[in-house]
C-alpha positions in Angstrom: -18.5 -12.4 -8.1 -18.6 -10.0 -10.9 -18.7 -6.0 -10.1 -21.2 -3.8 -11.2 -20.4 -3.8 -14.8 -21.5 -6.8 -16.4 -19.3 -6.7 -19.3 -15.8 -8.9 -18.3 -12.9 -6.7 -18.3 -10.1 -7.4 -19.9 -6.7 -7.8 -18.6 -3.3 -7.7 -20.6 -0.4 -9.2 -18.6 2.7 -8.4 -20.1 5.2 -11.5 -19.4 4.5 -15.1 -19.0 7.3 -16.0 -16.0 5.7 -17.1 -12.7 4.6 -13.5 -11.8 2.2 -13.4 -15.0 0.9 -17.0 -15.1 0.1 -16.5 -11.1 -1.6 -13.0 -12.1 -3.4 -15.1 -15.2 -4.9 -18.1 -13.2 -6.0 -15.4 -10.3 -7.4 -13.1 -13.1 -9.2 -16.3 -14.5 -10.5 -17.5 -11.0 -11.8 -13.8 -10.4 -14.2 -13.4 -13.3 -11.7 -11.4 -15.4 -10.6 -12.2 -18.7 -6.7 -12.2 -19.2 -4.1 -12.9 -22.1 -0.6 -13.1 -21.0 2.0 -11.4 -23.8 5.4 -13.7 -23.3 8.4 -12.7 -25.6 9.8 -16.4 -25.6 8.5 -18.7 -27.3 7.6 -20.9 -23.7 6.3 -19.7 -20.8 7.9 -19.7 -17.6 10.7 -16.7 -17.6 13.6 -17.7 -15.4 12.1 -20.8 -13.8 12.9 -22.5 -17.1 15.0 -25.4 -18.7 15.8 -26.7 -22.2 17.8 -29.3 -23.8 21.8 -29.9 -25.0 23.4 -33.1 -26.1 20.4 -35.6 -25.1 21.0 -33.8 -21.4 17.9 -31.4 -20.2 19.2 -28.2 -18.4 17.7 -26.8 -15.1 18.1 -23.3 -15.6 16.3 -21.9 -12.2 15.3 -23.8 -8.8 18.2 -25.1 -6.7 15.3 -25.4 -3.8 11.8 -24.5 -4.1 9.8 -22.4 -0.4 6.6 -23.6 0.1 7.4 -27.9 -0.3 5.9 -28.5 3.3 2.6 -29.9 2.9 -0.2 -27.4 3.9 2.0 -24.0 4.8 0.0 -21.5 4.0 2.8 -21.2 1.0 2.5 -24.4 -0.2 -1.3 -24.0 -0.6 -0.6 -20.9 -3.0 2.1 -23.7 -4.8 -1.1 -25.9 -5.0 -3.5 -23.7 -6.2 -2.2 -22.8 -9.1 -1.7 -26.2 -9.9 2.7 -25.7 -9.3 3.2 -28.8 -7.0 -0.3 -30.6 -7.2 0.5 -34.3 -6.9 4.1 -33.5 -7.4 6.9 -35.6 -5.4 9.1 -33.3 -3.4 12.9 -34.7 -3.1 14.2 -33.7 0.5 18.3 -34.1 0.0 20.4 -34.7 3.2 22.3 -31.6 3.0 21.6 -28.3 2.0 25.1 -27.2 0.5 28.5 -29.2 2.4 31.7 -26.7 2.7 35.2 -28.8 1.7 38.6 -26.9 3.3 41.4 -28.6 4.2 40.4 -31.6 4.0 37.1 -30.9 6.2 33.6 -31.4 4.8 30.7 -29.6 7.0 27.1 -29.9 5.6 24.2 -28.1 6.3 22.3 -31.0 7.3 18.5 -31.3 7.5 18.4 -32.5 10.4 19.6 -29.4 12.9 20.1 -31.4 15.7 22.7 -33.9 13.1 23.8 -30.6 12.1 25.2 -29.3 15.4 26.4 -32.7 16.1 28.6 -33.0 13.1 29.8 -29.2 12.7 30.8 -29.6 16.8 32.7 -32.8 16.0 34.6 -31.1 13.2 35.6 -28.2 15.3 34.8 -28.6 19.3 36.3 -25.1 19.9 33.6 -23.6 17.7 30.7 -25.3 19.9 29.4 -22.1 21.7 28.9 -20.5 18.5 27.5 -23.8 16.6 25.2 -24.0 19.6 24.2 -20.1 19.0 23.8 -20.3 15.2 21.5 -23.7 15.8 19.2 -22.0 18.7 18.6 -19.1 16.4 17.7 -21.2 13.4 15.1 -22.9 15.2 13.8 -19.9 16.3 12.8 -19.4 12.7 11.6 -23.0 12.0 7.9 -22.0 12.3 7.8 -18.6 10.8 6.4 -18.3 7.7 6.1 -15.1 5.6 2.5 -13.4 5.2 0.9 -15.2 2.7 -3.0 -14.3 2.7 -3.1 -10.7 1.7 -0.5 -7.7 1.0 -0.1 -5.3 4.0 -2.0 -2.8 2.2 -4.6 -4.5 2.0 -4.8 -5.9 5.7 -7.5 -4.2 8.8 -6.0 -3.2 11.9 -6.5 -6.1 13.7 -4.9 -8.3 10.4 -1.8 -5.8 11.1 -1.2 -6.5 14.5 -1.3 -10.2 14.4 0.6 -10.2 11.6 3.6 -8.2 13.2 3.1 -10.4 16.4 3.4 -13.1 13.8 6.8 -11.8 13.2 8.7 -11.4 16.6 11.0 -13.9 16.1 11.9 -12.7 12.5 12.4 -9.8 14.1 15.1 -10.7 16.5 16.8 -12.5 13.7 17.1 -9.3 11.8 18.0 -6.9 14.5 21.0 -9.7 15.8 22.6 -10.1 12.4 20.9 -7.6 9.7 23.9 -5.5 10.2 26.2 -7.9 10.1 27.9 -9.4 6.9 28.1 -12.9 5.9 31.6 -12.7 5.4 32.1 -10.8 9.1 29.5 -13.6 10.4 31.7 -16.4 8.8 35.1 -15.2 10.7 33.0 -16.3 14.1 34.0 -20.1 13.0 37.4 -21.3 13.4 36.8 -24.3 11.8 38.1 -23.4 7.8 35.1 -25.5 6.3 32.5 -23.4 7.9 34.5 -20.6 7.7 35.5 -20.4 4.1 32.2 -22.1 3.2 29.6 -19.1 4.5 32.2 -16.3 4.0 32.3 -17.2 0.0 28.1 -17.7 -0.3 27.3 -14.2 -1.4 28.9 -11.4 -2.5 31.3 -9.0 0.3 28.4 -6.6 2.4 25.2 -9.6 2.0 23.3 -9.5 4.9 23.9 -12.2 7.1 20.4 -13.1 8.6 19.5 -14.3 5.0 21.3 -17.1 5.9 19.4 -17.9 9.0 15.9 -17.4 6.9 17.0 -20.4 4.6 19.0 -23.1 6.6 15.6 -22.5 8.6 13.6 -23.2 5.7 15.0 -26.0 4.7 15.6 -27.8 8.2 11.8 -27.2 9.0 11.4 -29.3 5.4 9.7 -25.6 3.9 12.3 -26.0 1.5 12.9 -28.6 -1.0 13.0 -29.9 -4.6 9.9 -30.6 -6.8 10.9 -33.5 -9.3 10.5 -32.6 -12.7 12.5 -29.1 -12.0 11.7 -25.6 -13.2 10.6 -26.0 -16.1 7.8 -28.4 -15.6 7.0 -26.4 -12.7 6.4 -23.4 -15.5 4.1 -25.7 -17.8 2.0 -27.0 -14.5 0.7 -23.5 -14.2 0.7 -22.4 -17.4 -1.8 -25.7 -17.8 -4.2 -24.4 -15.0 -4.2 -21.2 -16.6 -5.2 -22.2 -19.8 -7.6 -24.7 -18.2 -9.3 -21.9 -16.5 -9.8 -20.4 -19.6 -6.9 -17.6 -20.1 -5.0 -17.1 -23.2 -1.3 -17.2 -24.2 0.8 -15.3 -27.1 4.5 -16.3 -26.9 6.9 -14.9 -29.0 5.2 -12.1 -28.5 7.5 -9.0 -26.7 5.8 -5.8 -25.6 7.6 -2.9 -27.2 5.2 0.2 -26.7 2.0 1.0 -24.1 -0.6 3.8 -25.4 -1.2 5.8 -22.9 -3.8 8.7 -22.8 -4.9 10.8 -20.0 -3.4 9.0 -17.5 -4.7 5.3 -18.8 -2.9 3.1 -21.0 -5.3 1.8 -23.9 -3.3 -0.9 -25.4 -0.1 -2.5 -25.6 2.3 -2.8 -29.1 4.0 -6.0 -29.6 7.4 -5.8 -31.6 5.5 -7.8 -34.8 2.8 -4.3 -34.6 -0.1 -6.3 -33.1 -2.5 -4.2 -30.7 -4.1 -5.4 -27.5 -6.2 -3.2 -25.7 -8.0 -4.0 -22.3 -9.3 -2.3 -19.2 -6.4 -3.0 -16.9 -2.9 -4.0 -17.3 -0.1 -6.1 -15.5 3.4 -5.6 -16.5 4.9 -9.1 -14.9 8.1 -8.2 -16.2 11.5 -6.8 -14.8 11.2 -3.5 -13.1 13.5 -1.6 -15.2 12.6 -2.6 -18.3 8.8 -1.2 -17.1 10.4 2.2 -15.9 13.0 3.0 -18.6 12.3 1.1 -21.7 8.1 0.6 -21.5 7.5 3.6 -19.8 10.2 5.9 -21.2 11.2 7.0 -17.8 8.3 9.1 -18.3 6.7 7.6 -14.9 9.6 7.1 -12.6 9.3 5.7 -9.0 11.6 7.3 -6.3 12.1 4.0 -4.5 13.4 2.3 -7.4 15.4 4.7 -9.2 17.6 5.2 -5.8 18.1 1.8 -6.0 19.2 1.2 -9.1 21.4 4.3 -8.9 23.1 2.9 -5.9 24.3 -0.3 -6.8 27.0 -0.6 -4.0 24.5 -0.9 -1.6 21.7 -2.7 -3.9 24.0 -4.9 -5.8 22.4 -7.2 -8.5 23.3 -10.8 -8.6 23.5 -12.4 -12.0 25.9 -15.9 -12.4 27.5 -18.0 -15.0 26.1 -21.4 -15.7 27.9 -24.1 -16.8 26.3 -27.3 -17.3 28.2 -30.4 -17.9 27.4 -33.7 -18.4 29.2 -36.5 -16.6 29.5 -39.9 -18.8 28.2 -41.9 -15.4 26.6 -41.8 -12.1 27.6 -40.5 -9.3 28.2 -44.3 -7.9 31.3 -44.2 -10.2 33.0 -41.2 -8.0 34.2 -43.7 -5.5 32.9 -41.6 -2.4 29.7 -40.0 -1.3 29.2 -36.6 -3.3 26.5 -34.7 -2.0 23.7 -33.0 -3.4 25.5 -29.6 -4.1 29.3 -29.0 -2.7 31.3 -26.2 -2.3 35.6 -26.8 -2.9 38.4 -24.8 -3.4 39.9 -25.0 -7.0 43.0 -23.6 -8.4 41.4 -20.2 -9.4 40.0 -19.4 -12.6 39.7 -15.9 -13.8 36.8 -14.3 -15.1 36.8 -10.9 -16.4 39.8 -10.4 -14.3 38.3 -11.8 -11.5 40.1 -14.8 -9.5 37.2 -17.2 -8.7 38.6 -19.7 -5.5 35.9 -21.9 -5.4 33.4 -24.1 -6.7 29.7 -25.1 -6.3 28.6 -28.2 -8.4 25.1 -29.5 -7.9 24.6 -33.1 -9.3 20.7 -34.0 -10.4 20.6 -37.9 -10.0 17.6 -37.4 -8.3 16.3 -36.7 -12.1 17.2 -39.6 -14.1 15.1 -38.0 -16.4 17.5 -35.1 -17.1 20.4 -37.3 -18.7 20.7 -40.2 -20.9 20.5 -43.6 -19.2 23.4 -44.3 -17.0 24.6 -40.8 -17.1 24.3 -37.2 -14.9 23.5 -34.0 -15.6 26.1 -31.4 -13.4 25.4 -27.7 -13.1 28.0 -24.7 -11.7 26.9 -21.5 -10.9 29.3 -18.6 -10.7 28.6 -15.7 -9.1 28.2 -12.6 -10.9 28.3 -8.5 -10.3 28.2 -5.4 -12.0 31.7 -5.5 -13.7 31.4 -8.7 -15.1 28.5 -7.6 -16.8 30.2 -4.5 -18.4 33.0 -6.9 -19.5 30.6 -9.3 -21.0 28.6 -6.6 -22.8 32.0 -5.8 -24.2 32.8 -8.6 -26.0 32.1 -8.9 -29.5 30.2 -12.3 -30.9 33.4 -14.6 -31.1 35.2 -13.6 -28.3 32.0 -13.8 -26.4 31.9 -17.5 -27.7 35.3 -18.4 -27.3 35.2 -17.0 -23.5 32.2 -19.4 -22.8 34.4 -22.1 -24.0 37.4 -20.9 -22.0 35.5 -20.9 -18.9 33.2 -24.3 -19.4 36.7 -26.1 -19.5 37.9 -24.7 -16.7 35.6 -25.9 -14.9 35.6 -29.4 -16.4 39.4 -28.8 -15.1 38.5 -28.2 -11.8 36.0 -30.6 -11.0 38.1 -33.5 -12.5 40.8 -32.3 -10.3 38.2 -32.8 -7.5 36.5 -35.5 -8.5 39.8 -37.9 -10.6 37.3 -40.4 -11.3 35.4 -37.8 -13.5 38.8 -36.9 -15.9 37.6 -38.0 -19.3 34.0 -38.8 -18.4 32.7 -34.9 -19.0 31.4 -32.7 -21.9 30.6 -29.2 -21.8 27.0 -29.0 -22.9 26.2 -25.1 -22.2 27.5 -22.0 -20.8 25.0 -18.9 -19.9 26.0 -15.8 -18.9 24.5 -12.4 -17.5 23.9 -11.5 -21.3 22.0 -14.8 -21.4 19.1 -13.8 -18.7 19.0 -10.3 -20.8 18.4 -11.3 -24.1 16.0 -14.1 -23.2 14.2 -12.4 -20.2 15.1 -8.4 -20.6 16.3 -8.7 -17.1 18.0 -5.6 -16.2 21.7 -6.3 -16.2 21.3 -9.9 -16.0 20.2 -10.4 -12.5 18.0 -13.5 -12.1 16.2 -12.2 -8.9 16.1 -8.3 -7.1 18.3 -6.5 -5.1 20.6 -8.4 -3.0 19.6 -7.3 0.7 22.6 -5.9 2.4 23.7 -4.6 5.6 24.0 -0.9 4.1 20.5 -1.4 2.1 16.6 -0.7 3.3 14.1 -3.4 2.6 11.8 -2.9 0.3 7.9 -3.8 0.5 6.1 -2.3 -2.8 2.5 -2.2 -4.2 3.1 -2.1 -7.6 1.3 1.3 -8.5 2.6 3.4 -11.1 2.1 6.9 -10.5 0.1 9.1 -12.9 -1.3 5.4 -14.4 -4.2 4.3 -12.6 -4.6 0.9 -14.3 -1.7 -0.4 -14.7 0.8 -2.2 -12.1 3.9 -3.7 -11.6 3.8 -7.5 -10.9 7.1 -9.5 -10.1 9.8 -10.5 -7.7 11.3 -7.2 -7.7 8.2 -5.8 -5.5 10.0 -7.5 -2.4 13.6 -7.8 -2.9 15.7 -10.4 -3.1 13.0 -11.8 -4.8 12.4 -15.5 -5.7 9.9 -17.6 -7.2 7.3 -17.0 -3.9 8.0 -13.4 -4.3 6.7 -13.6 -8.0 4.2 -16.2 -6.9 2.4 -13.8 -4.1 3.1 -10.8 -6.5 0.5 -12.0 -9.2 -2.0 -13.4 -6.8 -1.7 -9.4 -4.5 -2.3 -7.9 -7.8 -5.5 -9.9 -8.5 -6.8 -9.4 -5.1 -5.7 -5.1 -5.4 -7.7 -5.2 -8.0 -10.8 -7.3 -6.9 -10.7 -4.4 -4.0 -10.7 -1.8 -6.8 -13.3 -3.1 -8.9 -15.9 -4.5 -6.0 -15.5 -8.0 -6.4 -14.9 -10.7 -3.6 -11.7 -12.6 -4.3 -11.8 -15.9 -4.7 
């Protein structure tokens, strides 16, 4: 329905990543008119891919929330067209832990779970049985989908914080408790070593519960086709609904006057004005580099000054392909596994261990008879500063260094894989920067620790009255739901300020 105005106002979103195209195809639905302004030259942001060496690299989902068919997330997947008649590939095992010779999955199946962790280690079965009881506890929660608080009646409230009693007990048993201090409860080393090297030392360790939950109650899973197709699903209902798309096209001023911004720049001196504005972009960039710091919000700034307790997370990816299948190993390798390696060193850093996810479930991804393999590496604030500080060759060279490390590592692991890999790419923290201007690298928000306060915001900026903030960082940690519900809250916020029912 359109408000009182019979003209259709404009909307600018600035950033095509799953934030904006959710704030486009809500825009679109609403009776607004929207253009989403990407600076790459596809849509999509982080939840993106591309191609090396006849191999096609995954660059963002390891598991997708909101796979169960009909949660009230997965009908926000569907609606913007994300996993419409997509097949969702449910793998055994969430992540397996190898030490010492011991291999302990996070199984699917919780029940096969308990089982197999209280076989490896029957002195740890009083604690396996705890850590079981209180993920099922969490199998049926799901996260608020159908309007932001804000927006929400008294009686929406309350039955949305009853909603939340068992999420609630979760956090007050272990949100002050760290993953590594959490990890020391297991005496078996698999478990042990596994959990205590997930995330980074001071992560909160009821995350953990929130997504072996997820994925046991089947909530979370992977959509063939990966990340990128996932981008170019929506970005087809978006533009089927009518809503335009300039890529290669970054933002690089906003002219504001009294209060309202009138258009955006873009870096090649086009103008776009509208009646409202989205920035679906990182936070900081907004605050410092759009805004000039001239609009500052006290909830962010303390957080990014205060990055021991509100660390960012950014990794190095190395992607590798592997000259056969899996079947060639000689023994099962699941999904993604965890190992300790003889420790590679980055930017003075020892790193003990490694993940390596395989993607035969996507034949698609590597030439015929071959698989694609992915590491992710873990990264903080100092290895950003030491990548920043390297100049163009040794930036290139130190790639290199590292990709055949780990090419070492997993040959040493796997011996059937010793002359059957190739290093195909290497991204690094400077990587998400240049292609996404994500402050300091990190690929989602602050990393919710046992020291940090969690964060719900709306997106206002104050002293601008139409324009908002609209991505992951709203809700930290973040993630691909987070941007998903950001776009579709700021449609509906605005529908609410512009007296229209949303649809």
């Amino acid at each position: 329905m359109k408000g009182r105005n019979s003209r259709v106002e404009q909307i600018v979103i600035i950033g095509g990543g799953i934030a904006g195209l959710s704030a486009g195809i809500y825009a679109q639905r609403n009776g607004f008119q929207s253009i989403i302004l990407e600076k790459h030259r596809i849509p999509g942001g982080q939840c993106t891919g591309w191609e090396r060496g006849g191999y096609h690299i995954d660059g963002c989902i390891h598991w997708l929330t909101g796979t169960k068919e009909n949660s009230p997330l997965n009908r926000l997947w569907n609606e913007v067209g994300a996993l419409d008649g997509v097949e969702i590939v449910h793998p055994e095992s969430f992540l397996c832990f190898e030490q010492d010779e011991q291999r302990a999955c996070i199984l699917r199946d919780l029940d096969e779970l308990q089982r197999h962790w209280t076989e490896l280690s029957p002195a740890d079965a009083d604690v396996i049985r705890e850590f079981c009881e209180d993920v099922r506890l969490l199998q049926s929660f799901s996260f608020p989908v159908e309007k932001p608080q804000d927006l929400m009646g008294p009686v929406e409230t309350v039955r949305t914080l009853l909603s939340m009693r068992d999420a609630g007990r979760i956090l007050k048993k272990y949100g002050r408790m760290t993953i590594r201090e959490f990890a020391q409860r297991f005496g078996c080393p698999a478990i042990r070593e596994g959990f205590g090297a997930m995330a980074p030392d001071g992560y909160n360790a009821a995350m953990i519960f929130f997504a072996v939950a997820a994925f046991t109650a089947d909530e979370a899973s992977i959509p063939t086709g990966g990340s990128r197709a996932l981008a170019e699903r929506m970005t087809e209902t978006y533009l089927r609904l009518g809503g335009r798309i300039e890529t290669g096209c970054e933002v690089s001023e906003l002219e504001i006057a009294d209060g309202t911004v009138r258009s955006v720049k873009s870096a090649d001196g086009r103008s776009f004005p509208a009646d409202y504005f989205i920035a679906a972009c990182d936070a900081h960039h907004l605050y410092h580099t759009l805004l000039g710091n001239r609009h500052p919000d006290r909830a962010f700034e303390s957080r990014f000054a205060n990055p021991t307790d509100y660390p960012l997370a950014s990794e190095v990816l190395v992607a590798i392909g592997f000259r056969a299948t899996v079947d060639a190993l000689g023994e099962p390798m699941p999904w993604s596994v965890s190992f300790p390696i003889e420790p590679i060193t980055i930017n003075g850093r020892a790193i003990p261990r490694l993940t390596v996810k395989h993607f035969s479930h996507e034949p698609g991804f590597a030439p015929e008879g071959e698989t694609l393999l992915i590491c992710d590496i873990n990264q903080y604030a100092e290895d950003y500063d030491a990548w920043k500080r390297l100049g163009p060759e040794a930036y290139r060279r130190e790639k290199e260094r590292i990709g055949n490390e780990v090419i070492e590592a997993l040959s040493a692991r796997f011996p059937a894989m010793r002359g059957r890999l190739v290093l195909l790419d290497v991204a690094t923290p400077t990587t998400y920067e240049r292609y996404c201007n994500a402050y300091r690298g990190a690929f989602m928000g602050f990393f919710p620790t046992v020291k940090g306060k969690m964060m719900s915001h709306t997106g206002r900026i104050r002293g601008l009255h139409n324009l908002v903030l609209c991505s992951q960082w709203l809700q930290p940690p973040g993630g691909l739901p987070t941007a998903l519900m950001a776009g579709r809250n700021a449609i509906m916020r605005l529908c609410r300020t512009t007296r229209r029912s949303f649809a």
